[in-house]
C-alpha positions as CSV (number, residue, x, y, z in Angstrom):
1,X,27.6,33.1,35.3
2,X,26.3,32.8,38.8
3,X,27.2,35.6,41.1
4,X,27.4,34.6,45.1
5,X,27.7,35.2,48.2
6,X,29.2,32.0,48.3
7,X,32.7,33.3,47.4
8,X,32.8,35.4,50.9
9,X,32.2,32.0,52.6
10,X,34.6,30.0,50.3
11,X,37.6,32.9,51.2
12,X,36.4,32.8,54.8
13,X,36.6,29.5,55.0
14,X,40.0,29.2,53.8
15,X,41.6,31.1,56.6
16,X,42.5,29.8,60.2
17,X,39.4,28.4,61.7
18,X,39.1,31.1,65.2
19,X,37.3,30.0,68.7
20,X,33.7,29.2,68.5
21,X,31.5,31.9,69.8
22,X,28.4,31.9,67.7
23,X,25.9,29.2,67.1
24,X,24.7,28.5,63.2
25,X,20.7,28.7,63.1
26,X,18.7,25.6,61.9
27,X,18.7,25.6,58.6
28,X,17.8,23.2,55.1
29,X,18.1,25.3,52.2
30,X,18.2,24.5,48.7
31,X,17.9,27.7,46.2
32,X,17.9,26.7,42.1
33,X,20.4,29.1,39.8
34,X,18.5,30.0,36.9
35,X,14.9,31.6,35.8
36,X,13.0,32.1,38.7
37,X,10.7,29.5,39.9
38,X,8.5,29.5,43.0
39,X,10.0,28.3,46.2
40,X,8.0,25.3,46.9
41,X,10.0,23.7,43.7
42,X,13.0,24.1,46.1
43,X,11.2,23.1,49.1
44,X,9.9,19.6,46.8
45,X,14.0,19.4,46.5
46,X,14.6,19.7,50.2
47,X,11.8,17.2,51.3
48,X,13.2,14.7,48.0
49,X,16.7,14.8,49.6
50,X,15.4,13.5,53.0
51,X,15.1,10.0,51.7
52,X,17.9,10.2,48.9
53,X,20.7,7.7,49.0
54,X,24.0,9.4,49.3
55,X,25.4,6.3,47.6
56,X,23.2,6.1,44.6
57,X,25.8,7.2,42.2
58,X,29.4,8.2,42.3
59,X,29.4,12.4,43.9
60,X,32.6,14.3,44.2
61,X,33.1,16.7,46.5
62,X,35.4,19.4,46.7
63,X,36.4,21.5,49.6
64,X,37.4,24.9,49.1
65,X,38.5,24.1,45.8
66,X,37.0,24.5,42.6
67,X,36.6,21.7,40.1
68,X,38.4,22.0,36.4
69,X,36.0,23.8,34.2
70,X,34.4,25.6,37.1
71,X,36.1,29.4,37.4
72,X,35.2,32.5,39.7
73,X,35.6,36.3,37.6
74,X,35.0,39.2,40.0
75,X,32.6,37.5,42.2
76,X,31.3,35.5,39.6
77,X,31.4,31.6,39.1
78,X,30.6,30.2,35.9
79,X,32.1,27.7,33.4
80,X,34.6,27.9,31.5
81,X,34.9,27.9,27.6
82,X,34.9,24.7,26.0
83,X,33.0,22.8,28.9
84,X,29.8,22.0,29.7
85,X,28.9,21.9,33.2
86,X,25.9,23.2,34.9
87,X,25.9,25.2,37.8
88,X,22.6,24.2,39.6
89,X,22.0,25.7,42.7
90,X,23.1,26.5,46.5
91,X,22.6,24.2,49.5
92,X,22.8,25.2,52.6
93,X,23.0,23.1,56.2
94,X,22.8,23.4,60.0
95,X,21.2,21.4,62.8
96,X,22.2,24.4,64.9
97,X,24.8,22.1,66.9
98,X,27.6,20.8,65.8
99,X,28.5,17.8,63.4
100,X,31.1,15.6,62.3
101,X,31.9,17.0,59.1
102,X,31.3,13.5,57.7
103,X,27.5,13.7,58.3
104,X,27.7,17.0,57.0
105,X,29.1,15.8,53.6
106,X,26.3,13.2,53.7
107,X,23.6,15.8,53.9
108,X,25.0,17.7,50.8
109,X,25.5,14.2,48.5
110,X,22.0,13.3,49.4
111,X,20.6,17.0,48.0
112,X,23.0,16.2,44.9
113,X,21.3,13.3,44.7
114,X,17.5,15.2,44.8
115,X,18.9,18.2,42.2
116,X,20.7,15.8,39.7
117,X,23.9,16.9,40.6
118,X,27.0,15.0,40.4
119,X,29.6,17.0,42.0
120,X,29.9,20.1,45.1
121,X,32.1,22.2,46.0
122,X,31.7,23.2,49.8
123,X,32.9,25.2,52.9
124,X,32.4,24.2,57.0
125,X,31.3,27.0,58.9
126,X,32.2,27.8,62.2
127,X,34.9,24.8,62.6
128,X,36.1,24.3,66.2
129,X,39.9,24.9,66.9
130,X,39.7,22.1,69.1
131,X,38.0,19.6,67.0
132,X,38.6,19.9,62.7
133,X,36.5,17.2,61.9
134,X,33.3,19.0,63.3
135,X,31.5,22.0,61.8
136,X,28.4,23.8,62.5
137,X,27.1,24.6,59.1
138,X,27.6,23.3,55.5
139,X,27.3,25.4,52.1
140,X,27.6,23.7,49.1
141,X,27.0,24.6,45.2
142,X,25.8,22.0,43.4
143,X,26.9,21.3,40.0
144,X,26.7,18.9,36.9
145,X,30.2,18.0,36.0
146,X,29.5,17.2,32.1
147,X,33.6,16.6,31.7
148,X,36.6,16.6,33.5
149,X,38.1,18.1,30.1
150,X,37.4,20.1,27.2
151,X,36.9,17.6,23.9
152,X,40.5,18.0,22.4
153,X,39.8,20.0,19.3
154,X,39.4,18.3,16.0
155,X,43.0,17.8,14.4
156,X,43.5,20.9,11.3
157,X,43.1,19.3,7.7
């Protein structure tokens, strides 16, 4: 189970975007879930991801929505019984300015790409009330969807 602050942005996210009055920081994140590693394995994903091709294999994203399989429990994602999909880590984006949200998505398919990851599910931060398809920021977990479904279970004798 992965625990995250990435719940508080997923809820946040949900509600009605509000006037712009802050400016994201620059940032390129990438943090692996899991036993702890140094960060320059991270970084080595980050700098992989520049020249990624967002294309290279089918990614599916979803926004503010969680894929079957994936649950949240108090604060906690993890997977549900009877799949096996891995949570992999936590992606974060901003070139400090806005974006098309498009570009945005690009950026988090081409980290899915570098981590091995064929699905995300992500929030747009600070969203402008005057222009929806623009966002300052971009969070994304990153995940390998193993299934869509549990294997039906084996028929009784």
């Amino acid at each position: 189970m992965i625990r995250a602050a990435f719940v508080l942005a997923l809820f946040a996210a949900c509600a009605q975007p509000q006037a712009i009055t802050a400016h994201a920081s620059p940032i390129d994140s990438y943090r692996a879930y899991g036993e702890y590693h140094p960060v320059a394995e991270d970084n080595a994903v980050v700098a992989k991801a520049v020249s990624a091709n967002p294309n290279a294999y089918p990614i599916r994203v979803f926004q503010e929505a969680l894929p079957a399989g994936i649950e949240l429990n108090s604060g906690t994602f993890g997977v549900a019984a009877g799949y096996h999909h891995r949570l992999l880590g936590k992606y974060a984006y901003s070139s400090g300015a806005e974006m098309s949200k498009d570009d945005l998505v690009v950026k988090v398919k081409k980290m899915c790409i570098a981590a091995g990851a064929n699905a995300a599910v992500i929030v747009f931060e600070l969203v402008p009330n005057d222009h929806q398809d623009r966002a300052q920021a971009i969070e994304a977990m990153l995940i390998d969807l193993h299934d869509d479904q549990p294997p039906a279970a084996a028929p009784a004798p």
